[in-house]
Legacy VTK file of the C-alpha trace (Angstrom):
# vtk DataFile Version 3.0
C-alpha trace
ASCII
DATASET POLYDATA
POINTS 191 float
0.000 0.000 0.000
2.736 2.226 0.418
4.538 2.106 -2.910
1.055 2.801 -4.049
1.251 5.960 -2.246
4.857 6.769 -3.422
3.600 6.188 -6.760
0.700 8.164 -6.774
2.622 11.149 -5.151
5.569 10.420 -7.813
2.892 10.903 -10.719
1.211 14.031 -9.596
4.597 15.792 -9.023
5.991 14.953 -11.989
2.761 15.823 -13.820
2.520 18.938 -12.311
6.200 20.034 -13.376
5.125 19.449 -16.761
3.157 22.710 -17.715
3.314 25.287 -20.358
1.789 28.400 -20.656
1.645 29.536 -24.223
-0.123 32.147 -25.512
-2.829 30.703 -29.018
-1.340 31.850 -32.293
-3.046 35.205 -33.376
-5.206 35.622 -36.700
-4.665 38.055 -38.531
-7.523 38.109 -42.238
-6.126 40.589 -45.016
-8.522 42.459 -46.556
-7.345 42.708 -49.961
-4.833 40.600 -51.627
-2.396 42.912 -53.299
-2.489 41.489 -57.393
1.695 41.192 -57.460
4.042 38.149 -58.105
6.582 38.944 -54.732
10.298 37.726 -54.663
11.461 37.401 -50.644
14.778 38.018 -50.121
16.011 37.537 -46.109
18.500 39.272 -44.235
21.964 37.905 -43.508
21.451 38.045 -39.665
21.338 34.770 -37.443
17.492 35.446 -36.577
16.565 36.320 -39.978
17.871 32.450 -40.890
16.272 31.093 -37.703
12.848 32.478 -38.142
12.608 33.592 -41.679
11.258 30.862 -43.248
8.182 30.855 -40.744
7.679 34.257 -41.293
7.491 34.165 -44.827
5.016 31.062 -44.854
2.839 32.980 -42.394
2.769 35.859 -44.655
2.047 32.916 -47.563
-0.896 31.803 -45.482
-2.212 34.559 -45.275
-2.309 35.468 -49.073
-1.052 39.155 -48.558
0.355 38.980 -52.345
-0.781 37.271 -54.887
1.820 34.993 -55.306
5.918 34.916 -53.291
8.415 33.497 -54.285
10.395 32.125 -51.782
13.754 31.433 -52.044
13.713 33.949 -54.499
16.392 33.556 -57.391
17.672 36.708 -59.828
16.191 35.138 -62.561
12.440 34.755 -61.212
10.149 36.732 -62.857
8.542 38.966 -60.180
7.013 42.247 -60.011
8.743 43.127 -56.717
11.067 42.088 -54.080
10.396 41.835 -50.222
13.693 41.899 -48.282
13.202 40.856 -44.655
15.776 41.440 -42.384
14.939 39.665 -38.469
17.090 41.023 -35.854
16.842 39.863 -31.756
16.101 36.909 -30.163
15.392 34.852 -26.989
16.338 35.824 -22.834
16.140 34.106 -19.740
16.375 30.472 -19.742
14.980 27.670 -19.355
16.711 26.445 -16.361
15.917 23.063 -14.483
18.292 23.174 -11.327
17.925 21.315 -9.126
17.175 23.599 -6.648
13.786 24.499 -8.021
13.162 20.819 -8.625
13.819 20.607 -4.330
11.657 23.149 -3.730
8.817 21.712 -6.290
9.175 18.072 -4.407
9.069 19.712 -0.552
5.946 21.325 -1.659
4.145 18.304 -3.000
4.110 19.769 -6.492
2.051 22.503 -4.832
4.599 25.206 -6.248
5.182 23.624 -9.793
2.879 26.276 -11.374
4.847 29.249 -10.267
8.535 27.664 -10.266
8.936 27.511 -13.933
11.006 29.282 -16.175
10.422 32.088 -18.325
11.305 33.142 -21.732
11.375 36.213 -23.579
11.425 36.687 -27.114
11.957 40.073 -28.656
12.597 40.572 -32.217
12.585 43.526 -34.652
12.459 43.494 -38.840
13.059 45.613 -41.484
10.837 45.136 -44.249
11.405 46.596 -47.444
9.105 46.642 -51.069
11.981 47.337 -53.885
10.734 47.831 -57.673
13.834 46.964 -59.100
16.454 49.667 -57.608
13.761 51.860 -56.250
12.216 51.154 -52.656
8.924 51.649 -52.853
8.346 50.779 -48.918
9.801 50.601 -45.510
9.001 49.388 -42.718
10.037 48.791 -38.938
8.377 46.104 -37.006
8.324 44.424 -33.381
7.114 41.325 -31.668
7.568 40.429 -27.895
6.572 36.965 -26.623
6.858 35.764 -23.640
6.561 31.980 -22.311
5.918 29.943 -18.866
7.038 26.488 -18.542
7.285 23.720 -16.077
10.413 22.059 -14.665
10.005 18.992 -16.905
8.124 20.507 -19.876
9.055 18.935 -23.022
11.734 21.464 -24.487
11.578 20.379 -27.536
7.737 21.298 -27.927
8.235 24.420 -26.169
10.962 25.741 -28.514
8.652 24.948 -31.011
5.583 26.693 -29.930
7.234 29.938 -29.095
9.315 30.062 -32.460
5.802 29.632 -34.170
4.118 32.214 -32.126
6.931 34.365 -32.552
7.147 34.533 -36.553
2.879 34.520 -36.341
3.369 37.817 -35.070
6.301 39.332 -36.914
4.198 38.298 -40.061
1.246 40.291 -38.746
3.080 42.798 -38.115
4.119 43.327 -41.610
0.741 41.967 -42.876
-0.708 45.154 -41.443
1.920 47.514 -42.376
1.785 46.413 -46.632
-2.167 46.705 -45.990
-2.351 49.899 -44.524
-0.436 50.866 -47.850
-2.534 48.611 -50.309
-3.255 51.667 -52.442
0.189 53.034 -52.435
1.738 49.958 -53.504
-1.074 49.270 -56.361
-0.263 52.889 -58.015
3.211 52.573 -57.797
3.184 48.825 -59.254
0.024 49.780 -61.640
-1.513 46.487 -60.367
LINES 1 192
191 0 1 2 3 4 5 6 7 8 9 10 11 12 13 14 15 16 17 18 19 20 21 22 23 24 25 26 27 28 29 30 31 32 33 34 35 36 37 38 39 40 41 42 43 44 45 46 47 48 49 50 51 52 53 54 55 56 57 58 59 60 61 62 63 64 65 66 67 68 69 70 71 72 73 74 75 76 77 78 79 80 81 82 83 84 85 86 87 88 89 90 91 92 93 94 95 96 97 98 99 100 101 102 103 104 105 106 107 108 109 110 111 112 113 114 115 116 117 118 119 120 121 122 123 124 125 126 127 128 129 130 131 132 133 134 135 136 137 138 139 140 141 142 143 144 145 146 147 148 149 150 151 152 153 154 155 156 157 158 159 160 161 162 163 164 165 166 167 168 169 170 171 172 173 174 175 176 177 178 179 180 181 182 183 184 185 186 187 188 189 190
């Protein structure tokens, strides 16, 4: 009867250590699809390469151009080309010492949902529209997310989650900013 105890306890600590608190992706519905054939070009920086790619298929999701090409190539045939350049990254840490781990067991598991760690991802991108040499657009934006997680959370699933969360909204973020100039762009593309 005891190591039924033991194991009972055993399960609901380690269970409880387990958590995640991550915010749902945003949505984000373009109005109007702008009628252009978009080349994306990314920056050279280590976050551009990191979260790039999830940016741009965010912004392909979302159908804010008719049609990107991504990689984009010098010899594609495109109307325009979006450089994206990702700058920032990830602080704190997710940090399973066992110190916290002592504290979690002494409490019965009772302090699991406020002994986590915390992450904090801030990143910034330039966005610009070029018509061949001539930039047509620029613009700045920012995303912050920030992340709970329990001493044994899955890492692997929580990296995950917060790098999709955090290109969701960088690629709102420059959803909004080429809607906002939907008319703009049209006269200056004649589309």
């Amino acid at each position: 009867m005891k190591k039924l105890v033991y194991l009972v306890i055993a399960i609901i600590l380690i269970g409880g250590c387990a958590w995640q608190r991550i915010p749902a992706l945003p949505v984000y519905n373009v109005s109007n699809t702008i009628p252009m054939r978009v080349g994306v070009e990314l920056g050279d920086t280590p976050a551009s390469f990191e979260d790039g790619y999830g940016v741009v298929r965010k912004l392909k999701e979302m159908k804010i151009f008719n049609e990107i090409v991504f990689p984009y190539e010098k010899d594609n045939q495109v109307d325009g080309i979006l450089k994206i350049d990702i700058s920032g990254g990830w602080s704190g840490a997710i940090l399973y010492d066992s110190a916290k781990g002592f504290l979690v067991g002494l409490s019965m598991g009772l302090l699991s949902p406020v002994m986590g760690s915390t992450i904090i991802g801030n990143h910034d991108a330039v966005i610009t529209l070029n018509k061949g040499l001539i930039e047509v657009a620029r613009y700045s934006v920012h995303a912050n997310t920030a992340v709970d997680c329990g001493i044994k959370a899955d890492l692997y699933e929580v990296d995950y989650k917060s790098r999709c969360l955090q290109q969701c909204k960088l690629a709102i973020e420059i959803a909004k900013h080429i809607s906002a100039d939907y008319s703009r762009i049209s006269e200056e593309f004649k589309k």
